[in-house]
KEVEXSE-634560 format. One line per 10 residues: number of its first residue (from 1); for each residue x, y, z of C-alpha. Coordinates in steps of 0.5 Angstrom, whole numbers, plus 500, padded with zeros to 3 digits. Layout:
% residues N
NUM) X Y Z; ...
END
This chain:
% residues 307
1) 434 651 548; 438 645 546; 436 639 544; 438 631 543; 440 630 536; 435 626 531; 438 619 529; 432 618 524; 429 613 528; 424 612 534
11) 428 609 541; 427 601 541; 426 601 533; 431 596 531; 434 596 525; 434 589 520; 438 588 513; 434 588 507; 433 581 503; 438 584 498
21) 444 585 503; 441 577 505; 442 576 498; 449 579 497; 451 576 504; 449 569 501; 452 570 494; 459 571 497; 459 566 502; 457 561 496
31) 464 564 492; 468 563 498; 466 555 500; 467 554 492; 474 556 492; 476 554 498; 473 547 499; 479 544 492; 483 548 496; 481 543 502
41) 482 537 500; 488 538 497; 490 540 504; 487 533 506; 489 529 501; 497 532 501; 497 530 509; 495 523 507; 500 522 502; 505 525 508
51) 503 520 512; 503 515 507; 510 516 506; 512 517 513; 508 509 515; 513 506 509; 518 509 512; 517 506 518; 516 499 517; 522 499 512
61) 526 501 518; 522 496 522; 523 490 517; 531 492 518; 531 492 525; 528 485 524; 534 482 520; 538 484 524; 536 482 530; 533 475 528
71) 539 474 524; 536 472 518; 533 476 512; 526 480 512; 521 482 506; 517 487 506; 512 484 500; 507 488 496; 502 485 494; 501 488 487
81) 503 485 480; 510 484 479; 513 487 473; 512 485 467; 505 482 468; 498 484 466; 493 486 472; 487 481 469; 493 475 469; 496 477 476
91) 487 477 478; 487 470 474; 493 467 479; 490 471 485; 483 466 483; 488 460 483; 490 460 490; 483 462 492; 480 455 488; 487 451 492
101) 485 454 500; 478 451 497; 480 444 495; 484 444 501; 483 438 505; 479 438 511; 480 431 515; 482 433 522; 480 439 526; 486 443 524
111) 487 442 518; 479 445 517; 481 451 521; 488 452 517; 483 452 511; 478 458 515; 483 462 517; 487 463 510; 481 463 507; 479 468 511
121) 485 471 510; 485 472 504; 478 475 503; 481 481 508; 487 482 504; 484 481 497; 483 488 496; 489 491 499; 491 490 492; 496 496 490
131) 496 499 497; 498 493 501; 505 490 504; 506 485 510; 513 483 513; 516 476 512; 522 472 514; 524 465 512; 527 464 519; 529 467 526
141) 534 467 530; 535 460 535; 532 455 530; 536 449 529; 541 450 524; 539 447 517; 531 449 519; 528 454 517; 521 457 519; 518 460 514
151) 513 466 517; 509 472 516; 512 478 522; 506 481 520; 499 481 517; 497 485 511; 498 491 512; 495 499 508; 497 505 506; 491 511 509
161) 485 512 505; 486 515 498; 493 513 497; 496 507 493; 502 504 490; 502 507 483; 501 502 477; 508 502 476; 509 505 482; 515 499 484
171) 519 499 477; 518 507 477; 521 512 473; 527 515 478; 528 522 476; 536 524 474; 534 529 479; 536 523 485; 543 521 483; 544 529 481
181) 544 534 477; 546 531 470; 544 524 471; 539 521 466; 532 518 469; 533 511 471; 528 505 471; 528 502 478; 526 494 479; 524 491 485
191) 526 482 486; 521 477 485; 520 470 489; 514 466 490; 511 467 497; 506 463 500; 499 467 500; 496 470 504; 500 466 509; 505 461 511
201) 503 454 512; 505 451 520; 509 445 520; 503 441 522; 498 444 515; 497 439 510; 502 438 505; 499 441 499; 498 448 503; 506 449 502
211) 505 449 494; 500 455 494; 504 461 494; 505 467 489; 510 471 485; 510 478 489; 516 484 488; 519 486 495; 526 489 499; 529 484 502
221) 534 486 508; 540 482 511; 542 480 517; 546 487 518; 541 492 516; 543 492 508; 539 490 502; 539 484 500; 539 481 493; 535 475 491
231) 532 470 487; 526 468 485; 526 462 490; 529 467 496; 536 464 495; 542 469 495; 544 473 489; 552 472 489; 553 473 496; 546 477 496
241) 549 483 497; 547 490 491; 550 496 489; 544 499 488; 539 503 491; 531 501 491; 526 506 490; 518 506 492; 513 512 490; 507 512 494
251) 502 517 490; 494 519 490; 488 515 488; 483 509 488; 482 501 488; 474 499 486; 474 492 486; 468 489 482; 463 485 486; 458 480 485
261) 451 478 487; 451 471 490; 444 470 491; 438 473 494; 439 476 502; 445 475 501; 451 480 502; 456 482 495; 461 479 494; 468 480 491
271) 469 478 484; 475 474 486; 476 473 478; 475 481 475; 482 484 476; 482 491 480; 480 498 478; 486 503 479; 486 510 479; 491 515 480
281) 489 522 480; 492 525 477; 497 520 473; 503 519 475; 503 523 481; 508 520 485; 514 524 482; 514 528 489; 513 522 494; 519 517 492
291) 523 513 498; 530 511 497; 533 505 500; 540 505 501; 544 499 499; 549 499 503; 545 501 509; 538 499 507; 536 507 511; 531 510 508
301) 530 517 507; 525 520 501; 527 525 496; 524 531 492; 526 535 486; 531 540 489; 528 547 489
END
């Protein structure tokens, strides 16, 4: 007589795994999370740095567009020690503008707000050091012939979380790979000029106000889109027009700024004496995120090692 086949347990019995497969099943999830998380954040990290190009890229082109349409040239300043100046001297001159809004006079109501607002202004760009940049112009298109109004077009802008200017990041080493196959490597200096810090005085703010300013590197562009070469007070170099190209790295890593206790149930501070802590992680890691600014067209476009 035919029978139903055993399958070795009772109906309704519900089969369970046992602590060691538990074990097992717990152990190879722990490998997989540990060789996957690096790979995460590298995922992370290379999307920071893409969107960090593509934001400077952008406002290059949108600090053009404004020279040409404004008639007049535009600057996009880095707010990071220029070349050839130590951190700990360029925090000594960030302090000394710091100690001149605070000695600005307060005698009429404007000149108490103008005091509040760059002061406050400069408190909130403080720590945009090596990731910041703003666009300025020395005058606009309708002004009065001879009058120059002298202007941020933006406020002080950042590169996204975990990405900076590297330390030299404005006088970089260009690969020869950027001018060709047998070029040498080239150093890349960006112009210097003193721009007012952190914003421009109005026609109406003290007279003193006009005096706190700061040497800071930018790119420049003309009234027709192209760079435009200058001096340390702004003025045209020659006829202010350059044959070379410029070239900005953005990279990987962190600003730390030191802080200060200012008193009990009080909120830190910064030090606005100590310079900034940078880290790049790992060091020179730009070599792959360069932008190239063209002279002759001042279009931007970045640039790889060839493959």
């Amino acid at each position: 007589m035919d029978s139903e086949p055993r399958t070795g347990m009772r109906d309704g019995q519900k089969t369970a795994f046992t602590l060691v497969e538990l074990l097992v099943v717990i152990s190879l999830i722990g490998v997989l999370m540990f060789i996957a998380v690096p790979a995460f954040k590298g995922f992370g990290q290379a999307n920071s740095i893409a969107a960090a190009q593509q934001q400077l890229k952008d406002d290059l082109g949108f600090a053009r567009l404004q020279a040409i349409r404004n008639r007049s040239p535009v600057y996009m300043v880095f707010l990071q020690p220029p070349h050839g100046m130590t951190p700990e001297v360029f925090a000594g001159e960030l302090n000394r503008i710091r100690g001149q809004l605070l000695s600005l006079p307060g005698s009429t109501e404007f000149d108490r707000r103008y005091r509040d607002i760059a002061l406050r202004e400069f408190t909130n760009s403080f720590n945009k050091q090596f990731t910041g940049y703003a666009l300025y112009t020395d005058g606009g298109l309708g002004e009065q012939p001879g009058v120059r109004r002298s202007r941020f077009l933006t406020e002080w802008r950042m590169l996204p979380e975990g990405t900076l200017f590297p330390t030299n990041g404005l006088e970089i080493l260009v690969p020869g790979w950027a001018f060709g196959p047998t070029a040498p490597p080239a150093v890349t200096n960006l112009n210097l000029r003193s721009f007012p810090f952190p914003i421009a005085p109005e026609r109406d703010s003290p007279a003193t106000a006009t005096n706190i300013v700061v040497k800071l590197p930018a790119i420049a562009f003309d009234a027709q889109g192209r760079l435009f070469n200058f001096d340390g007070t702004g003025r045209a170099i020659g006829n202010g027009t350059t044959l070379a190209d410029r070239f900005v790295a953005v990279g990987s890593g962190s600003v730390q700024f030191g802080r200060q206790v200012v008193g009990p149930g009080e909120p830190d501070r910064f030090d606005f004496t100590q310079p900034a802590d940078v880290v790049e992680t790992p060091r020179r890691n730009y070599t792959n995120q360069i932008v190239r600014v063209s002279a002759l067209t001042g279009r931007t476009k970045g640039i790889k090692p060839p493959e």
